[in-house]
BAKOLPA-208667 format. One record per residue (C-alpha): x, y, z. Coordinates in steps of 0.5 Angstrom, whole numbers. Example, Ala and Ser with C-alpha at 12.3 -4.5 7.8 and 13.67 -1.06 7.14 Angstrom:
# residues 2
{c1:25 | c2:-9 | c3:16};
{c1:27 | c2:-2 | c3:14};
***
This chain:
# residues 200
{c1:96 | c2:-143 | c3:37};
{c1:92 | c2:-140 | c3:43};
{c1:93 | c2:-133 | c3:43};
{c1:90 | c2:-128 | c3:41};
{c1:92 | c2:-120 | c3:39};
{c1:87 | c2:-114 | c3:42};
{c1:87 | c2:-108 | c3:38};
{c1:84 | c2:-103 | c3:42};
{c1:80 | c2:-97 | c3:38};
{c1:86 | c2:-94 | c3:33};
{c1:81 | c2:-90 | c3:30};
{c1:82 | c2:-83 | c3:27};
{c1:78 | c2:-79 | c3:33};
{c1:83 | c2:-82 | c3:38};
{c1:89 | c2:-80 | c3:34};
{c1:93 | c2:-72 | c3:33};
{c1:87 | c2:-68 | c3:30};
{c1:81 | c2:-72 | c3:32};
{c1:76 | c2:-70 | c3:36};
{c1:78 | c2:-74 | c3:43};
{c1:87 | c2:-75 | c3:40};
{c1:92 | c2:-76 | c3:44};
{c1:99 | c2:-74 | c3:43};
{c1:102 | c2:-81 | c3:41};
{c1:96 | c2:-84 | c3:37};
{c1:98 | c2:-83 | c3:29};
{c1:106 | c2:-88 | c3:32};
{c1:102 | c2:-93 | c3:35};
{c1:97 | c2:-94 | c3:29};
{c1:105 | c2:-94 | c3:24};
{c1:108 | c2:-99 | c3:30};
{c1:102 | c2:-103 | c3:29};
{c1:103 | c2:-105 | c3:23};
{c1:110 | c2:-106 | c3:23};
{c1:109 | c2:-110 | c3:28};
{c1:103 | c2:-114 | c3:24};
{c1:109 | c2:-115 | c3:19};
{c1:113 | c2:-119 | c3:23};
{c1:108 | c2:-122 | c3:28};
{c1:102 | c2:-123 | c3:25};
{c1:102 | c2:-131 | c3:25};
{c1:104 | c2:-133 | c3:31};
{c1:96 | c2:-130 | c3:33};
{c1:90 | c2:-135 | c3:32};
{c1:86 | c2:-128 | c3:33};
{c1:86 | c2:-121 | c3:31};
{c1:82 | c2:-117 | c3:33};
{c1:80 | c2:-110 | c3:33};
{c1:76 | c2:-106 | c3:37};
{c1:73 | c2:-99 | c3:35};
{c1:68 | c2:-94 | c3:38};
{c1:61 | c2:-94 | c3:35};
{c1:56 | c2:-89 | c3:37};
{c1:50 | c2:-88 | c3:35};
{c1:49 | c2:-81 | c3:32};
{c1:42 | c2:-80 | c3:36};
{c1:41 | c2:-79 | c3:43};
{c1:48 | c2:-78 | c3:48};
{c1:49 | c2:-86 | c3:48};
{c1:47 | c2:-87 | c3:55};
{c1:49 | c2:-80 | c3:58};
{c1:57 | c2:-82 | c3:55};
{c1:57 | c2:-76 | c3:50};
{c1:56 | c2:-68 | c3:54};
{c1:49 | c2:-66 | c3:53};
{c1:48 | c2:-60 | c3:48};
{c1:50 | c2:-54 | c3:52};
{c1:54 | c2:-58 | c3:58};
{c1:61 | c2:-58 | c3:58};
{c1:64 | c2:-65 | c3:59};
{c1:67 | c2:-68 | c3:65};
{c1:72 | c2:-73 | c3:61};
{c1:70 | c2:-78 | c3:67};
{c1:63 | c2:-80 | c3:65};
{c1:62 | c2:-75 | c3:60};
{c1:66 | c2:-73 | c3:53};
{c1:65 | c2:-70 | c3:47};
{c1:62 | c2:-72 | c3:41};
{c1:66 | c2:-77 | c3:38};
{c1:67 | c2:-84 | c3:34};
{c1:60 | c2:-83 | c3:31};
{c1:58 | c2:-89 | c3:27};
{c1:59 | c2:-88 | c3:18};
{c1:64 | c2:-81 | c3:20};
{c1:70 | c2:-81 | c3:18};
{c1:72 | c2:-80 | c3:26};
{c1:69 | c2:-87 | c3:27};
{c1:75 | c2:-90 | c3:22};
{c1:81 | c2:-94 | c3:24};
{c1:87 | c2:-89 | c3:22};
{c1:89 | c2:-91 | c3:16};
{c1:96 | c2:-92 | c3:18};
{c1:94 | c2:-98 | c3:21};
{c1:94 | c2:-104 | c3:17};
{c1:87 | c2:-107 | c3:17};
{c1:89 | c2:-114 | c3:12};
{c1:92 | c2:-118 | c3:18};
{c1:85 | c2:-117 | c3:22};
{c1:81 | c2:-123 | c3:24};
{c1:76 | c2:-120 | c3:26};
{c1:72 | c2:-113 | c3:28};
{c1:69 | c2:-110 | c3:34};
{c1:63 | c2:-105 | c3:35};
{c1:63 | c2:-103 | c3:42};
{c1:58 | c2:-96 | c3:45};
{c1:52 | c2:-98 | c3:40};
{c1:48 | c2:-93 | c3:44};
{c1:50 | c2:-94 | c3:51};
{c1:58 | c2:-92 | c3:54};
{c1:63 | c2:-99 | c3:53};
{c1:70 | c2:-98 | c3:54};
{c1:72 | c2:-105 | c3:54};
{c1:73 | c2:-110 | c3:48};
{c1:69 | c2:-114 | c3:52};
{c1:62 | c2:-110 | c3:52};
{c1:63 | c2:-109 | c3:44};
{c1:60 | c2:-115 | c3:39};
{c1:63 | c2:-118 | c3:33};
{c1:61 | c2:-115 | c3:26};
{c1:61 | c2:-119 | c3:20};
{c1:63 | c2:-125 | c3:18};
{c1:61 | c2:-133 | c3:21};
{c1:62 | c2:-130 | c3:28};
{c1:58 | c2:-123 | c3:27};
{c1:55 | c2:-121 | c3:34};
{c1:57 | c2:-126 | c3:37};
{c1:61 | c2:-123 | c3:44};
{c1:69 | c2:-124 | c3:45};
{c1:68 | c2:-128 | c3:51};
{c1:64 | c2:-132 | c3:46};
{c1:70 | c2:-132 | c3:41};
{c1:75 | c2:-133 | c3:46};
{c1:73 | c2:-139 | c3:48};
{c1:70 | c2:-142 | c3:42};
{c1:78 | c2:-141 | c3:39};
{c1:81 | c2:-143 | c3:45};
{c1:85 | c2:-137 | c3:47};
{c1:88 | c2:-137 | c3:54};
{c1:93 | c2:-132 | c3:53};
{c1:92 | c2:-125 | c3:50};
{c1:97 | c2:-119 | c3:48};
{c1:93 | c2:-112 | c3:48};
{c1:95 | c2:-105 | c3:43};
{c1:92 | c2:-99 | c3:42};
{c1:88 | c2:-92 | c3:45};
{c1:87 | c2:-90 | c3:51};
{c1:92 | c2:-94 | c3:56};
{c1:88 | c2:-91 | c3:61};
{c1:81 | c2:-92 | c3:58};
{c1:79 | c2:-96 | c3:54};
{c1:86 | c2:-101 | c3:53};
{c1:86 | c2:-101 | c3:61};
{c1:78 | c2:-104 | c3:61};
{c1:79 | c2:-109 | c3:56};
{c1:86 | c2:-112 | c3:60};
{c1:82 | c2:-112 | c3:66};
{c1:77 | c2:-115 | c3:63};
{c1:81 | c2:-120 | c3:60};
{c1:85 | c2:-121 | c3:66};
{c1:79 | c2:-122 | c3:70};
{c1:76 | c2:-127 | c3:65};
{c1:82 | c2:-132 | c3:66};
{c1:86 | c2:-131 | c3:60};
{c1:94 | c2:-130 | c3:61};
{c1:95 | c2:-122 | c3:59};
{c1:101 | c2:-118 | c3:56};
{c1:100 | c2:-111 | c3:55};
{c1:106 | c2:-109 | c3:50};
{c1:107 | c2:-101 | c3:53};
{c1:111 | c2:-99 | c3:47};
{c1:104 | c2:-100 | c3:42};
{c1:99 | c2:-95 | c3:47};
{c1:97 | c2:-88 | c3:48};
{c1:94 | c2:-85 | c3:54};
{c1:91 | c2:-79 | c3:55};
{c1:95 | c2:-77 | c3:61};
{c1:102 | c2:-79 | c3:64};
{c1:98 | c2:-79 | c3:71};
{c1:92 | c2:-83 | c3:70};
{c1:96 | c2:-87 | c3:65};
{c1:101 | c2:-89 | c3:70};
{c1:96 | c2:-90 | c3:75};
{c1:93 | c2:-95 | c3:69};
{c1:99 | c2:-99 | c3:67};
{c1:101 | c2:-99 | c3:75};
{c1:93 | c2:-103 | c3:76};
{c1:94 | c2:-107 | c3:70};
{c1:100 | c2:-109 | c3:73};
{c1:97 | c2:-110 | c3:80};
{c1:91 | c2:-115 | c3:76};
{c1:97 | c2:-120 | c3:73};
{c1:97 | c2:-118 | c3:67};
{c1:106 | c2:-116 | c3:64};
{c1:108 | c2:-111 | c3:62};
{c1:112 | c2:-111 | c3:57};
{c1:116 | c2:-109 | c3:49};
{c1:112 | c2:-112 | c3:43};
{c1:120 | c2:-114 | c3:42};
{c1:118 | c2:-119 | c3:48};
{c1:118 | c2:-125 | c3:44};
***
């Protein structure tokens, strides 16, 4: 098999309730799951992504600063925490089909998978490109939060780093219709389908 799936940031500051949620969360962590289920051996890779930001400093200038209110472009509020329970994958989301784990914003902004680290394991921080092509993965389906953030970076960034890319629209949530629209209409515009996680 040569390919791999992203789980893109499924974690509890992005679901209903967190500090950064968004409306649609909590479905695509139970979806998630039924999906691992079913479709969980026909990948040679899964791997999962999460935000993990330092609790010291503003992480690059990516949270607001203390007594600034935050922009929601380039500046947020505080979330993902690294050991806070916002940091953790939502606990619908089944965690045993998970090859492995990515840690990503370690001090700095990261939106994109790609510019988070292997944690653990044989490949610990090791970079996803690395993994990639040390599996041999040429082609890659994406999942998760937020379409028009951080899964739009990670589904550019794996587009431009050649790998054949599908974006199951049914297992994502954004921020906003608007810019998430705008989003798929960009991902789509790269070379990465569009489709149903039932594409199959």
């Amino acid at each position: 098999m040569t390919r791999a799936l992203f789980i893109i940031d499924v974690q509890n500051d992005f679901t209903e309730g967190g500090a950064l949620g968004v409306d649609g969360g909590t479905a695509v962590a139970t979806h998630l799951t039924s999906y691992l289920e079913r479709a969980a051996d026909s990948y040679s890779l899964v791997i999962a992504s999460r935000d993990w930001h330092s609790p010291d400093g503003d992480n690059g200038g990516h949270f607001a600063r203390i007594g600034e209110e935050p922009d929601f472009l380039d500046t947020w509020p505080v979330h993902c925490v690294a050991g806070t329970p916002g940091a953790d994958y939502h606990p619908a989301l089944d965690q045993s089909h998970i090859t492995l784990h990515v840690k990503k914003g370690q001090g700095e902004p990261a939106y994109s998978i790609f510019d988070g680290l292997v944690d653990g394991g044989a490949s610990d921080g090791a970079t996803i490109t690395d993994v990639l092509e040390s599996h041999g993965v040429t082609e890659v389906d994406v999942a998760g939060i937020a379409t028009d953030y951080c899964v739009r970076a990670s589904v550019l960034d794996a587009v431009e780093h050649g790998r054949h890319v599908r974006v199951f629209t049914d297992l994502i949530a954004g921020v906003a219709r608007e810019t998430s629209d705008a989003a798929l209409a960009e991902m789509g515009h790269a070379g990465a389908v569009l489709v149903g996680s039932d594409a199959d």
